[in-house]
TORVOTOR-32658 format. One record per residue (C-alpha): residue number from 0; residue in one letter; x, y, z. Coordinates in Angstrom, 2 decimals, padded with zeros to 5 digits. Layout:
REM residues N
   pos   code         X         Y         Z
   NUM      A         X         Y         Z
...
This chain:
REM residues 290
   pos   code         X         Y         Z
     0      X   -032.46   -014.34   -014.13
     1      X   -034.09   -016.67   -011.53
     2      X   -034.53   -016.12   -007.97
     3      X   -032.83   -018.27   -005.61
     4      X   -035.88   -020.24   -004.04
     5      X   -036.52   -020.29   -000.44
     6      X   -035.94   -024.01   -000.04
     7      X   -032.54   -024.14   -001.86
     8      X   -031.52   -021.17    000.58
     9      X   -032.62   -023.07    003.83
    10      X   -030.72   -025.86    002.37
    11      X   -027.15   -023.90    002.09
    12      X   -028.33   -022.22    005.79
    13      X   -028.21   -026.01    007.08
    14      X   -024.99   -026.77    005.20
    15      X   -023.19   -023.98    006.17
    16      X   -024.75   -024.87    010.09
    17      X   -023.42   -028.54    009.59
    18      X   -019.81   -027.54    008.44
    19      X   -019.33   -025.07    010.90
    20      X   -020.57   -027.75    013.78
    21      X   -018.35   -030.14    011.79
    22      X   -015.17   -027.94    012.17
    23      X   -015.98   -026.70    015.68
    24      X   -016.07   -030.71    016.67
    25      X   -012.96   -031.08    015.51
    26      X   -011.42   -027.94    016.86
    27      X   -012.69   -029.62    020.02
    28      X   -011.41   -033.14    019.72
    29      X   -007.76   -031.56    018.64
    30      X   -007.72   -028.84    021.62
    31      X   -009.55   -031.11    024.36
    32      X   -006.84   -033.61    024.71
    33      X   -003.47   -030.71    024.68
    34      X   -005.65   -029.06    027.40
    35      X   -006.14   -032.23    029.37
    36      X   -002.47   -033.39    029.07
    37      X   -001.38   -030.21    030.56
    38      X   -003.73   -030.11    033.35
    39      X   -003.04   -033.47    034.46
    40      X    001.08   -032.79    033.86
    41      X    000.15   -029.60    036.11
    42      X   -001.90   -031.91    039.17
    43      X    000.87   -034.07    039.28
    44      X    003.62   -031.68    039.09
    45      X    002.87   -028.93    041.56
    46      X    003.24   -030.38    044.52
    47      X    007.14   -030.83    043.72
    48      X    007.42   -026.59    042.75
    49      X    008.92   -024.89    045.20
    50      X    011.83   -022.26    045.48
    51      X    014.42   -025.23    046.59
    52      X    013.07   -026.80    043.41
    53      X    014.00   -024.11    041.12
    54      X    016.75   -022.77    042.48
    55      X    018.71   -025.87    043.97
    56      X    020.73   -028.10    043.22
    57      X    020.31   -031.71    042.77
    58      X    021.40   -034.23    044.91
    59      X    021.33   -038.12    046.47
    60      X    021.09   -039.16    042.98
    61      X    018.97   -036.19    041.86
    62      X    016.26   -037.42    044.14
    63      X    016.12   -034.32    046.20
    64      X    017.45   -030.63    045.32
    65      X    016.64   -029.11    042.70
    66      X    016.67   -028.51    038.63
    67      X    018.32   -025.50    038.60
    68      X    021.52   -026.33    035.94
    69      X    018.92   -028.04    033.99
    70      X    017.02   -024.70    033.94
    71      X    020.01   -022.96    033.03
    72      X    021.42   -025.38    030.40
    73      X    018.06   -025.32    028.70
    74      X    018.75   -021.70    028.36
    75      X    022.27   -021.36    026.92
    76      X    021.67   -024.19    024.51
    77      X    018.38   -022.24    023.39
    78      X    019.92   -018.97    023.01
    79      X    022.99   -020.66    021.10
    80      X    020.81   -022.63    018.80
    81      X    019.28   -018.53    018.02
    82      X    022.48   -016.72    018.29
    83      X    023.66   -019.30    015.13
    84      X    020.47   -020.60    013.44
    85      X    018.41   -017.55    013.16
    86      X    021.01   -015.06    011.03
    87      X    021.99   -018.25    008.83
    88      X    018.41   -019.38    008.39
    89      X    016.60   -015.80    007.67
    90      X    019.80   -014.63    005.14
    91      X    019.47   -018.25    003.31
    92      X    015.54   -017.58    002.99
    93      X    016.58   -013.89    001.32
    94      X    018.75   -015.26   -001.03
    95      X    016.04   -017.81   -001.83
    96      X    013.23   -015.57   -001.72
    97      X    014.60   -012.09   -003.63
    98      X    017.66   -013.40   -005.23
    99      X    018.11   -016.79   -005.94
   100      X    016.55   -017.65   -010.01
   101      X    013.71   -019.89   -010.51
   102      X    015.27   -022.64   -011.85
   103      X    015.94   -026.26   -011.42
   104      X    018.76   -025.67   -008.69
   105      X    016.80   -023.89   -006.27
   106      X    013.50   -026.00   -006.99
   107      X    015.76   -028.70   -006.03
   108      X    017.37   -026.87   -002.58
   109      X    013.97   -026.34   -001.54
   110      X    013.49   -029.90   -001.88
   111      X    016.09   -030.63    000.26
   112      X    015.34   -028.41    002.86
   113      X    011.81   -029.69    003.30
   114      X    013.17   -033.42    003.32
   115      X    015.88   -032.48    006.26
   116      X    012.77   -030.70    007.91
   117      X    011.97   -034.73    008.29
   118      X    014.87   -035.81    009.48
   119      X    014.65   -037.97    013.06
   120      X    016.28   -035.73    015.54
   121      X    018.21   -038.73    016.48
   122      X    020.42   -038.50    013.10
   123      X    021.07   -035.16    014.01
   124      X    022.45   -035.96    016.94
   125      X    024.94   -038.89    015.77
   126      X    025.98   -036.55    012.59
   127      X    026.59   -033.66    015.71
   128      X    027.98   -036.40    018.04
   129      X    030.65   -037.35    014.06
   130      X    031.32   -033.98    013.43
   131      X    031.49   -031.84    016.47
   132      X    032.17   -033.74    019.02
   133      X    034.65   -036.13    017.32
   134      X    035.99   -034.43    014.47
   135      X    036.07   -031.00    015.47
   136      X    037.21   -032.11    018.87
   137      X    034.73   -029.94    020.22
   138      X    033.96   -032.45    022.61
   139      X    030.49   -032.61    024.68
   140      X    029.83   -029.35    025.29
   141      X    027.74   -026.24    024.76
   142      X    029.07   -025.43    021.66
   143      X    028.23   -028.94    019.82
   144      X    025.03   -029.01    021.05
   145      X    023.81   -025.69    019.95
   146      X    025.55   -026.75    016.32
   147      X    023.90   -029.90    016.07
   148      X    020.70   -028.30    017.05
   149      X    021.13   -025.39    015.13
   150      X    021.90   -027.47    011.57
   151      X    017.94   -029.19    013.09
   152      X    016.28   -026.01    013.19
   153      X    017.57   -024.13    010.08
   154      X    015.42   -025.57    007.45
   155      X    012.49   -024.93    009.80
   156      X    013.74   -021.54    009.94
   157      X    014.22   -021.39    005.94
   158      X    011.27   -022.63    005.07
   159      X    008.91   -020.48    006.52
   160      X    011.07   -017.62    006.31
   161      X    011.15   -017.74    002.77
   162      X    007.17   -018.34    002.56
   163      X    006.68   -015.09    004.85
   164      X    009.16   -013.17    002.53
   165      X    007.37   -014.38   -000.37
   166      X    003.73   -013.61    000.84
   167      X    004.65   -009.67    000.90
   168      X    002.96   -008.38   -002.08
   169      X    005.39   -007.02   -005.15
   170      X    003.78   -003.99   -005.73
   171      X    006.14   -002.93   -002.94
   172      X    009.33   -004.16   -004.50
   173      X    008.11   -002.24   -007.70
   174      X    007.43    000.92   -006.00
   175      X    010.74    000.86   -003.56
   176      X    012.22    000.83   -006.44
   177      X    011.52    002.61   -008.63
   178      X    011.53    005.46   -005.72
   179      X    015.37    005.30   -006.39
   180      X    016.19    002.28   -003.71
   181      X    018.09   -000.45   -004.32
   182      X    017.22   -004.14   -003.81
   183      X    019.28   -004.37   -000.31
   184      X    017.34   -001.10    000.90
   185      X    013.82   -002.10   -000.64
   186      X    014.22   -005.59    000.88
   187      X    015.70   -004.28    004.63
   188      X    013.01   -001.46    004.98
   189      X    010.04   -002.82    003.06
   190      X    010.21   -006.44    002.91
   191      X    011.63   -007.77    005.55
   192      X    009.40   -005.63    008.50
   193      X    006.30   -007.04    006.25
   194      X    007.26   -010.30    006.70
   195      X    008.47   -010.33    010.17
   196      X    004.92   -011.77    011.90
   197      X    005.51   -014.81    009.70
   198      X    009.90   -015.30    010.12
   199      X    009.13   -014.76    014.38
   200      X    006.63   -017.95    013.52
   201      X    009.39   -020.01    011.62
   202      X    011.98   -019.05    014.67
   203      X    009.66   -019.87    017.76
   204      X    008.51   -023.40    015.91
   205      X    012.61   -023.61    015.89
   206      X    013.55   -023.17    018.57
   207      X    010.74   -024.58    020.59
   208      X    011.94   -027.79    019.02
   209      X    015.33   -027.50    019.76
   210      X    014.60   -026.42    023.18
   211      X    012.24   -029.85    023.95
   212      X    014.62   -032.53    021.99
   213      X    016.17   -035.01    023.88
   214      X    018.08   -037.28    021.07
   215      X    020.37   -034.42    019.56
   216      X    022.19   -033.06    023.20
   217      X    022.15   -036.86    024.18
   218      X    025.06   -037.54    022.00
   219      X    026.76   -033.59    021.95
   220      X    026.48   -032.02    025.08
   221      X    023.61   -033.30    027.96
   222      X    025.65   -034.75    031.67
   223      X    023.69   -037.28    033.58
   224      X    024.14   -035.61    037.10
   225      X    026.45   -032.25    036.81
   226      X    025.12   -030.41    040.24
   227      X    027.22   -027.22    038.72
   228      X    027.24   -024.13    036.01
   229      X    028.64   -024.21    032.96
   230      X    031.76   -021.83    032.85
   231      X    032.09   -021.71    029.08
   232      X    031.01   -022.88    025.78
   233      X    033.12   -026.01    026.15
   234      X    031.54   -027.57    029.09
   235      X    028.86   -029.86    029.22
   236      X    025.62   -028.95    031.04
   237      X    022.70   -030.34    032.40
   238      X    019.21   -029.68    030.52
   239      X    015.21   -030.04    030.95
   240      X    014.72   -032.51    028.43
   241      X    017.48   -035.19    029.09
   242      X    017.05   -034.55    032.60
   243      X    012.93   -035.80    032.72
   244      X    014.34   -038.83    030.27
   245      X    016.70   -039.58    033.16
   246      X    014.73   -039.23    036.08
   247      X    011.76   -040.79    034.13
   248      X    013.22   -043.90    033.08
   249      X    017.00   -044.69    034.45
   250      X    016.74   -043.56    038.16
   251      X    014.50   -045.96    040.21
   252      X    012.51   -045.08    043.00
   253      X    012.51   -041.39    041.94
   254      X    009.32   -039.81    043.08
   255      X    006.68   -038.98    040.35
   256      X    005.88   -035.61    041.30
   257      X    010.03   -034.87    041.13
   258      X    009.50   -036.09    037.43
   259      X    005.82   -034.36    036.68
   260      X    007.08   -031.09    038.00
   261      X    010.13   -031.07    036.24
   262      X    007.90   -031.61    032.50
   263      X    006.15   -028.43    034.26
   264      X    008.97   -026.54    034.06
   265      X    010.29   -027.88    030.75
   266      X    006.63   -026.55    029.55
   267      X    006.54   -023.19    030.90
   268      X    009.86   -022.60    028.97
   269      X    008.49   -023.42    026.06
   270      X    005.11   -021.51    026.29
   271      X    006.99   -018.52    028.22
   272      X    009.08   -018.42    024.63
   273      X    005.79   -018.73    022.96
   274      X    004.20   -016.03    024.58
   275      X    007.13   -013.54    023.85
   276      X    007.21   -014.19    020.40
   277      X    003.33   -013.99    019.95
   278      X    003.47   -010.59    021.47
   279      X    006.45   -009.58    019.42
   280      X    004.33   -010.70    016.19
   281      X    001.48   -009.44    017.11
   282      X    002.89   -005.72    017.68
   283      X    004.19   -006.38    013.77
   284      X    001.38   -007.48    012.50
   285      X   -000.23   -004.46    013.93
   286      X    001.99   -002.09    012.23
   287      X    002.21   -003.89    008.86
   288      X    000.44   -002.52    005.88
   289      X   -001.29   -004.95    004.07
């Protein structure tokens, strides 16, 4: 058997140094402009942070005050979108993963759920705005929104709760059971901690969506200028993202670090949500086994 010569091994040396300055360009031109975006969003912003800003209330046409029902609609619509989409989503990805049979109805759900993955957020909203709002005579409130944006997050959820699920080797199916444990038991304490670094991803993409959309809790639940709490599940709230379209675009003369600071906050929500779930994952991944 030959010997590789020198020249052909300087030659995959230089390839290897050209594709990893090729992919460590574009790792650049991708992360670059999200890093300028925020810094810029950041300079503009801080001037308008403050405690008034946070914790007050708007007023004279939500040109002074503060964002503070925004801040808290953002919230219960987020954790409602959770409380409903995340059970639904993660038990549909179990039956699809460990029960389901490989055949043409299931090839075909999965279909579906990656088209509705497509869906404009804006059909979401007028189906919510049909169903729950109208039909249901839910009217705009809390419990709409987090409907219509839990039925937008669930095949988010599905789908890569169902790849995570499926990634966990078999051998540990096999071997749960045929220690004596059922399927329920052998997919509760074996497969599903296994798995649960890549269902907190499919979750936090979720609801990280749901918590930045603007189109959906336009039509369900979002108030122009509601300088109060919500008291219940039926009242309509305030939130982050409608707020910065409304300030942004339909209130004139509204000062730009008002509207900078308040995409500040909207951001910080989302990465604080980010930053809980990575630690979550990462503490699983630690402990997982494969």
């Amino acid at each position: 058997m030959k010997k590789a010569t020198k020249p052909t091994i300087n030659m995959r040396r230089i390839e290897e140094k050209v594709g990893l300055s090729l992919l460590t360009l574009a790792a650049i031109i991708t992360v670059l402009p999200i890093i300028l975006i925020v810094a810029y969003v950041a300079w503009q912003g801080y001037p308008a942070i403050s405690m008034e800003f946070l914790t007050g209330f708007p007023r004279d046409g939500m040109r002074a005050g503060g964002i503070f029902p925004a801040i808290v609609g953002t919230f219960w619509l987020t954790i409602g979108t959770a409380i409903i989409a995340v059970p639904l989503g993660v038990a549909a990805a179990i039956y699809l993963s460990e029960y389901a049979p490989e055949n043409r109805w299931t090839r075909t759900i999965r279909i579906a759920i990656i088209n509705l993955a497509g869906i404009p957020s804006v059909v979401y909203g007028l189906f919510g705005l049909g169903l729950f709002v109208l039909f249901l005579r839910f009217g705009t409130s809390i419990l709409a929104g987090s409907l219509t944006l839990s039925i937008m997050t669930l095949p988010i959820i599905i789908s890569t709760s169902e790849e995570a699920l499926r990634s966990v080797p078999n051998s540990y199916r096999v071997v749960s059971i045929s220690l004596g444990g059922t399927q329920w038991q052998t997919i509760r304490r074996i497969v599903l901690p296994q798995a649960l670094p890549g269902i907190l991803t499919g979750i936090i993409l979720g609801l990280e969506r749901a918590a930045g959309e603007t189109a959906p809790i336009l039509f369900t639940v979002a108030a122009f200028f509601l300088p109060r709490l919500p008291t219940s599940i039926f009242d309509a709230t305030m939130a982050l993202p409608y707020h910065l379209f409304v300030i942004s675009t339909q209130v004139p003369g509204m000062p730009i670090h008002i509207q900078y600071g308040t995409a500040i906050v909207l951001l910080v929500f989302v990465l604080s949500m980010n930053t809980i779930a990575t630690v979550i994952r990462s503490r699983a991944r630690a402990r997982r086994q494969w």
